[in-house]
MARNU-555203 format. One record per residue (C-alpha): x, y, z; residue in one letter. Coordinates in steps of 0.1 Angstrom, whole numbers, padded with zeros to 4 digits, always signed. Example, Ala and Ser with C-alpha at 12.3 -4.5 7.8 and 13.67 -1.06 7.14 Angstrom:
2
+0123-0045+0078A;+0137-0011+0071S;
//
This chain:
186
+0000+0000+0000X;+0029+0023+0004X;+0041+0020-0031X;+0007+0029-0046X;+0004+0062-0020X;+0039+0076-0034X;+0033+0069-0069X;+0002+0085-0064X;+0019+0115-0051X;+0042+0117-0073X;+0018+0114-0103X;+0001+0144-0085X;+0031+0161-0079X;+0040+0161-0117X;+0003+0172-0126X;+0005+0198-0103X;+0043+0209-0120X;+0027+0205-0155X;+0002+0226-0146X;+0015+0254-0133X;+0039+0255-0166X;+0004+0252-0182X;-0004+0286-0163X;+0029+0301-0168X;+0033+0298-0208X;-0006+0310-0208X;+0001+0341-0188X;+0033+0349-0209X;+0013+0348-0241X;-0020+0370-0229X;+0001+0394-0209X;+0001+0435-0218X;+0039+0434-0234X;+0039+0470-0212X;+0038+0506-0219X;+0076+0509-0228X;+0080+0485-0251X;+0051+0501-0275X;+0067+0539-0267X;+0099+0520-0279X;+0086+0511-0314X;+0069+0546-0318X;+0033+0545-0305X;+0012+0572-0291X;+0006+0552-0255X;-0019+0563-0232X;+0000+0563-0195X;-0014+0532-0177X;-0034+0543-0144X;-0029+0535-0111X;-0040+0543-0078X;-0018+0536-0045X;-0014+0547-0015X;+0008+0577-0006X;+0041+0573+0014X;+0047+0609+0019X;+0009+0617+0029X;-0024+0598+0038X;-0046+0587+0014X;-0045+0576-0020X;-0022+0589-0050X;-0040+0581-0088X;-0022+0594-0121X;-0056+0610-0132X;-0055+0638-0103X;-0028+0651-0124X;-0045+0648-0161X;-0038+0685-0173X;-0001+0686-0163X;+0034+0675-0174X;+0045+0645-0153X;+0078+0634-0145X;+0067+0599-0130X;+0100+0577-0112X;+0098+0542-0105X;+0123+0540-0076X;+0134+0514-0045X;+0148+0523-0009X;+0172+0494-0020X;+0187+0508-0052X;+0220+0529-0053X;+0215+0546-0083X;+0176+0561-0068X;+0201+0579-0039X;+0221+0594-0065X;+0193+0603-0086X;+0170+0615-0059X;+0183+0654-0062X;+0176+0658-0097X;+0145+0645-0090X;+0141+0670-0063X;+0152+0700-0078X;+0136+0697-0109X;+0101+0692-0088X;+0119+0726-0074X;+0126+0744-0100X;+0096+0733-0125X;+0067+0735-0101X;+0056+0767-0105X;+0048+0759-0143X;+0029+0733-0136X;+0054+0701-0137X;+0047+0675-0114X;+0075+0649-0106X;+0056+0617-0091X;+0077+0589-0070X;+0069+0552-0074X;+0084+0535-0048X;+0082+0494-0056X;+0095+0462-0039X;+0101+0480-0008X;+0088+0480+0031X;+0069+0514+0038X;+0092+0521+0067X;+0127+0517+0044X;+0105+0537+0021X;+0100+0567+0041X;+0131+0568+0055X;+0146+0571+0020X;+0119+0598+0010X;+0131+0619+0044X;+0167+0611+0041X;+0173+0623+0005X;+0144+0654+0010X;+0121+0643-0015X;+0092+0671-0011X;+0074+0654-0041X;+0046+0635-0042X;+0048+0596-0038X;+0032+0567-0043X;+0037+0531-0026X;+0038+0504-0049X;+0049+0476-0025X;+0043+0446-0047X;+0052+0463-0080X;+0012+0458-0098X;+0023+0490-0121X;+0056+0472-0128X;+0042+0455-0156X;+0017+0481-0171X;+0048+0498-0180X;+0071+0476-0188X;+0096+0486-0158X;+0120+0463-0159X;+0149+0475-0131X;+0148+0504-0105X;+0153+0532-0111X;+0133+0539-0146X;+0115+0573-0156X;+0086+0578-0176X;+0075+0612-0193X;+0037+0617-0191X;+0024+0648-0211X;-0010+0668-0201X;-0027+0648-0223X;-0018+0620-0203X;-0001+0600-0232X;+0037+0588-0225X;+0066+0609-0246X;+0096+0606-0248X;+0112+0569-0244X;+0116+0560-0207X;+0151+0568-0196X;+0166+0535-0179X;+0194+0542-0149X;+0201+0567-0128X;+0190+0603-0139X;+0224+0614-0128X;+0245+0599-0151X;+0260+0617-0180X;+0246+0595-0208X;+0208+0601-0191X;+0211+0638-0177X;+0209+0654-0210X;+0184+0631-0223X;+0160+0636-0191X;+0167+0678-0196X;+0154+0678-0231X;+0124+0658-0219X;+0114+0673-0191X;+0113+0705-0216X;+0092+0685-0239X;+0066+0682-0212X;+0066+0720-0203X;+0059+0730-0241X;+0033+0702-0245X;
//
């Protein structure tokens, strides 16, 4: 009777194995291939929506509170080096852009609220963020690493192609200036 339980397990076992494959390929074929990817090959994308919960305040944070102005949206992690770095060009363009409208808007992803806010505070980020804790918006736009940075224009359709890596490196600095003017003469 032994010998019949475990082949009986193990039968179920490789069900169960073939099944979630079954799941996986299924999911990989129906999936949204993400916002990016279609900016990539030169589409006019509508920014996905979202709503999450703030970090920096209570309540909720949604994309469509800001539909009628330029924003400068930043998918970031407490975790990741490069979002220290890049967190005062962040800042100082929310600064210095403000008062025309611009709104830079923090994704903070894969990260514990606490680590979260303490990296907001720490690197004096005064501009709205949202807490994406398990990373649902990750794939709606096709982020594939931390830190990424999406333009959104008043319209609310994405320009410019996301800019991958820190915003305070050389080969992205210039590239993130010239979009961020985009967005103000949208």
């Amino acid at each position: 009777m032994t010998g019949r339980v475990k082949l009986t397990a193990q039968v179920l076992s490789v069900a169960l194995v073939a099944g979630l494959f079954a799941l996986l390929v299924w999911k990989l074929a129906v999936q949204d291939e993400g916002a990016a990817r279609k900016l990539g090959r030169g589409e006019i994308v509508e920014a996905p929506a979202f709503r999450l919960d703030r970090l920096d305040a209570p309540g909720k944070v949604s994309l469509a509170t800001y539909r009628g102005r330029p924003v400068v949206l930043n998918f970031w992690g407490s975790w990741c080096d490069p979002c220290k770095a890049e967190a005062p060009v962040l800042e100082a363009t929310w600064k210095r852009y403000r008062d025309r409208g611009l709104v830079v808007l923090g994704v903070d992803f894969h990260d514990v609220k606490s680590a979260a806010r303490d990296f907001a505070r720490d690197n004096d980020m005064s501009y709205p963020i949202a807490y994406d804790g398990p990373g649902a918006t990750l794939s709606d736009y096709g982020v594939t690493a931390a830190p990424e940075t999406f333009f959104v224009g008043p319209d609310g359709k994405l320009v410019c192609e996301r800019i991958q890596g820190g915003l305070h490196l050389d080969r992205n600095r210039g590239r993130f200036e010239e979009c961020v003017q985009e967005l103000l003469t949208a």
